[in-house]
LUMBAFI-381124 format. One record per residue (C-alpha): residue in one letter; y, z, x negated. Coordinates in pm, whole numbers, plus 32768, in hexadecimal, padded with zeros to 4 digits. Layout:
N
AYZX ...
***
This chain:
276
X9061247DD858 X91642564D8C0 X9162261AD759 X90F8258FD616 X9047261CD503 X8F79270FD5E5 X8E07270ED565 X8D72278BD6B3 X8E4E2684D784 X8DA72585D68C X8C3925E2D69D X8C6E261AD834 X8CD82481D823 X8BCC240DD756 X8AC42498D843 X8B2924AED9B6 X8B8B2384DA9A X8D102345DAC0 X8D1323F3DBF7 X8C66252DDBAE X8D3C2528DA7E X8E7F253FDB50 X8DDD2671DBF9 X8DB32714DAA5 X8EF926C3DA1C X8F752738DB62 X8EDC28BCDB4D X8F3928ADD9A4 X90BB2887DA0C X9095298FDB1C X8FEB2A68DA02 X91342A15D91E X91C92AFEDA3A X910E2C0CDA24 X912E2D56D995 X8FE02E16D927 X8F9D2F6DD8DE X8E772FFBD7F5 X8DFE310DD8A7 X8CA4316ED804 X8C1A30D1D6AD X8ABB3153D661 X89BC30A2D539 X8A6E2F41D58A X8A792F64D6EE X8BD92F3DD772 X8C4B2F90D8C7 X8DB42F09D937 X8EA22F35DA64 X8F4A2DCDDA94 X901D2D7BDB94 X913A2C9BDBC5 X928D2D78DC0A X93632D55DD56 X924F2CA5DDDE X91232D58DDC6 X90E32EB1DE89 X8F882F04DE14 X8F3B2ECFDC9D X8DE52E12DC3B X8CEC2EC9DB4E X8C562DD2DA38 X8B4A2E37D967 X8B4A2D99D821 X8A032DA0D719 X8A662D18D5D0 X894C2CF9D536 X88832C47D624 X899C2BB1D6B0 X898C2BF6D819 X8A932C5AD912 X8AB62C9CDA4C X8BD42CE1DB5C X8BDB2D63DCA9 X8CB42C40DD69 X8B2A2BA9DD4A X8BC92A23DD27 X8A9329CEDC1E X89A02A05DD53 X8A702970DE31 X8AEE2829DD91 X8A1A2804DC26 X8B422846DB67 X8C042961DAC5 X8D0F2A00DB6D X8E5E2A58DADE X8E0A2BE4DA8A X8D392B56D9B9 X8D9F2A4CD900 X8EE52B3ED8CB X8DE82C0FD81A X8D6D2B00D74D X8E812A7DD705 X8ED52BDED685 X8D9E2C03D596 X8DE52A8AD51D X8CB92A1FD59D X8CD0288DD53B X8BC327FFD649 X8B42282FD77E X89DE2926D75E X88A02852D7A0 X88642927D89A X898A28C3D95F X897F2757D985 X887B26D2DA98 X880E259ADA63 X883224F9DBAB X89DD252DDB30 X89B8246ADA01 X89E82318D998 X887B22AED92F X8800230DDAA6 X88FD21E4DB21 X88A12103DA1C X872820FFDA4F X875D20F8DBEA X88391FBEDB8E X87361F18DABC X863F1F4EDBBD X87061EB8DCEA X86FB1D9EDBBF X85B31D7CDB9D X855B1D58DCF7 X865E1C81DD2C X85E81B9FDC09 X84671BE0DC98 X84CA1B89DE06 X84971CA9DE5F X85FB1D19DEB3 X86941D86DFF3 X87081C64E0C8 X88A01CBAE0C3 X886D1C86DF50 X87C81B54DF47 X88CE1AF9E078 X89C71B37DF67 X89301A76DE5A X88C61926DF4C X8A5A192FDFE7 X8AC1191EDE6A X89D0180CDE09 X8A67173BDF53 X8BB11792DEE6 X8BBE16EADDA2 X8B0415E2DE22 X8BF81586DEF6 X8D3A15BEDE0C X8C8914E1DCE6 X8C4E13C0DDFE X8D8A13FFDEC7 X8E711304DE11 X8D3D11C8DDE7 X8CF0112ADF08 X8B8710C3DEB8 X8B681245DE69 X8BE41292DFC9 X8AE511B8E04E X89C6124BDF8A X8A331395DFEA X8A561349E182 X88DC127EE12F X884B13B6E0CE X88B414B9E1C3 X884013C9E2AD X86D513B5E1F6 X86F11532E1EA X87441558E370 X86031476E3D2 X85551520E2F8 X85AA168DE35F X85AE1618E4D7 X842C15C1E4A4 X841816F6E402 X84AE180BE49D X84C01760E5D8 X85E61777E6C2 X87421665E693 X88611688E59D X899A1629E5D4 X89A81616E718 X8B3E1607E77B X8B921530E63B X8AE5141EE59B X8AC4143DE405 X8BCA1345E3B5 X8CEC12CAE41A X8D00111DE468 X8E631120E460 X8EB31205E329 X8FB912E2E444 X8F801460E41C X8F9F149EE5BB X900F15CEE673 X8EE316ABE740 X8E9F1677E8A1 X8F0717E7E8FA X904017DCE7D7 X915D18A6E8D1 X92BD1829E927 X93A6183EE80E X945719C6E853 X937F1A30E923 X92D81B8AE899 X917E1BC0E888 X914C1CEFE9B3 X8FE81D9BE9BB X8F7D1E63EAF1 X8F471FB5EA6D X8DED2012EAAA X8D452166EB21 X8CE921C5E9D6 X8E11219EE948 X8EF22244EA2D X8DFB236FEA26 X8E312364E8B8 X8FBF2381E8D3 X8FAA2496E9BB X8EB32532E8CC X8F912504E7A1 X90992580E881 X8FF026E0E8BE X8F922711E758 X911E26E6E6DC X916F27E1E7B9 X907428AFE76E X90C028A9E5E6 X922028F2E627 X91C22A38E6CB X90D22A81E5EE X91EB2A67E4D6 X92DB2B1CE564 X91B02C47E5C1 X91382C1CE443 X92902C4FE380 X92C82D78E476 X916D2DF2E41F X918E2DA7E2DC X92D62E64E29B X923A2F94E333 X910D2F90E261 X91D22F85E118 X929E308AE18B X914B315CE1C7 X90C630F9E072 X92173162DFA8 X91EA32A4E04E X90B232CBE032 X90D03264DE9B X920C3363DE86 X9256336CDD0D X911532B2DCCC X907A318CDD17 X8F3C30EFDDA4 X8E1A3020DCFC X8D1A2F55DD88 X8BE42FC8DCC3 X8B012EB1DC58 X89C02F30DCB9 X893D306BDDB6 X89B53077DF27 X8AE02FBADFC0 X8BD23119DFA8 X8CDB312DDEC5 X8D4231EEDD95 X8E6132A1DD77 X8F0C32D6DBFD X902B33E1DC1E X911D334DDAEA X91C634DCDAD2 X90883560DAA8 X8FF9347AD995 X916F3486D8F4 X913B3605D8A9 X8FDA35D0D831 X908634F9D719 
***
């Protein structure tokens, strides 16, 4: 944890998987940033302004119930990702809210999803049921220590070399088909040789590039060039766009309103000064 002794941090690591953890940790430090405004408290319903300064243009509304402890924010990250965004765990953080609401955590983000999926992969495993790169896995591990235990006896050599050739009759009659076809099992002379197609010592390994692939370079090609005008077309538009919006805001600002139409709202600061 990045900071200790913070209850919601906590309770977010007890209950979501390390990497959806990092995500959540990662919008509560951007939250640390922000600055929040009450702009409307009405029988326990709060509404704020948050927004992060120098970075953020358009303020985010979050809607805050605290007694039934929901909350909502206009950036939309909940529906997006399945976890809170940073306007709102600002506002959390604010009301010293120690965990994350029930209503907040999904269960496919938590811990006890990951353990039951891994004690079913178990359990088929352990059935025979499992999926063949497991059991691939398991049979390459069993061979393994076979062959370390034995490597060092000679009788345990031979008992080894006896059975894979038991098991290739056997899987020949089986399966049908011939193993080891360019090698035999063992070696008569106890010398590890080189391959037939082993290449002269420095000279590199050159690959004819095929069709596909050189249709891939030209492709990837293209695309750089296309993101570096599109960068150079987006900081221009972008530029020109906050310049509109700063007018646009004058002495104010804007807010993204969390609910009702995509248009938004416009809070004149001079105007709500001289209500005070």
């Amino acid at each position: 944890m990045v900071m200790d002794n913070v209850k919601i941090l906590l309770h977010a690591r007890e209950i979501y998987t390390i990497e959806i953890y990092y995500l959540f940790e990662e919008q509560f430090l951007k939250g640390g940033s922000c600055y929040q405004e009450c702009v409307m408290l009405e029988d326990g319903v709060y509404k704020y302004h948050v927004w992060r300064p120098n970075v953020d243009i358009i303020r985010h509304e979050v809607i805050f119930n605290s007694r039934q402890m929901d909350i909502g924010c206009s950036c939309k990250l909940f529906t997006e990702l399945g976890i809170l965004c940073c306007h709102c765990l600002r506002i959390l953080n604010v009301h010293c809210v120690s965990e994350v609401p029930e209503k907040y955590i999904l269960k496919r983000w938590t811990k006890k999803v990951v353990e039951v999926d891994n004690f079913d992969i178990m359990s088929r495993v352990d059935s025979g049921n499992g999926a063949s790169s497991v059991w691939l896995l398991e049979i390459i591990r069993k061979f393994h220590r076979l062959a370390v235990y034995s490597q060092e006896n000679i009788e345990g050599q031979k008992i080894c070399e006896e059975a894979i050739v038991d098991a290739k009759r056997r899987l020949e009659a089986e399966c049908g088909g011939s193993l080891f076809e360019e090698c035999d099992i063992g070696s008569p002379s106890g010398v590890i040789k080189d391959p037939s197609t082993r290449r002269t010592k420095g000279l590199r390994n050159r690959r004819v590039s095929s069709v596909i692939s050189k249709k891939y370079n030209k492709a990837r090609g293209r695309k750089h060039l296309a993101n570096m005008v599109a960068s150079k077309i987006k900081s221009a538009v972008q530029s020109q766009v906050e310049d509109n919006i700063l007018n646009i805001a004058g002495d104010g600002y804007l807010v993204h309103p969390s609910s009702g139409g995509s248009s938004f709202c416009h809070v004149n600061t001079m105007s709500s000064m001289e209500d005070n």
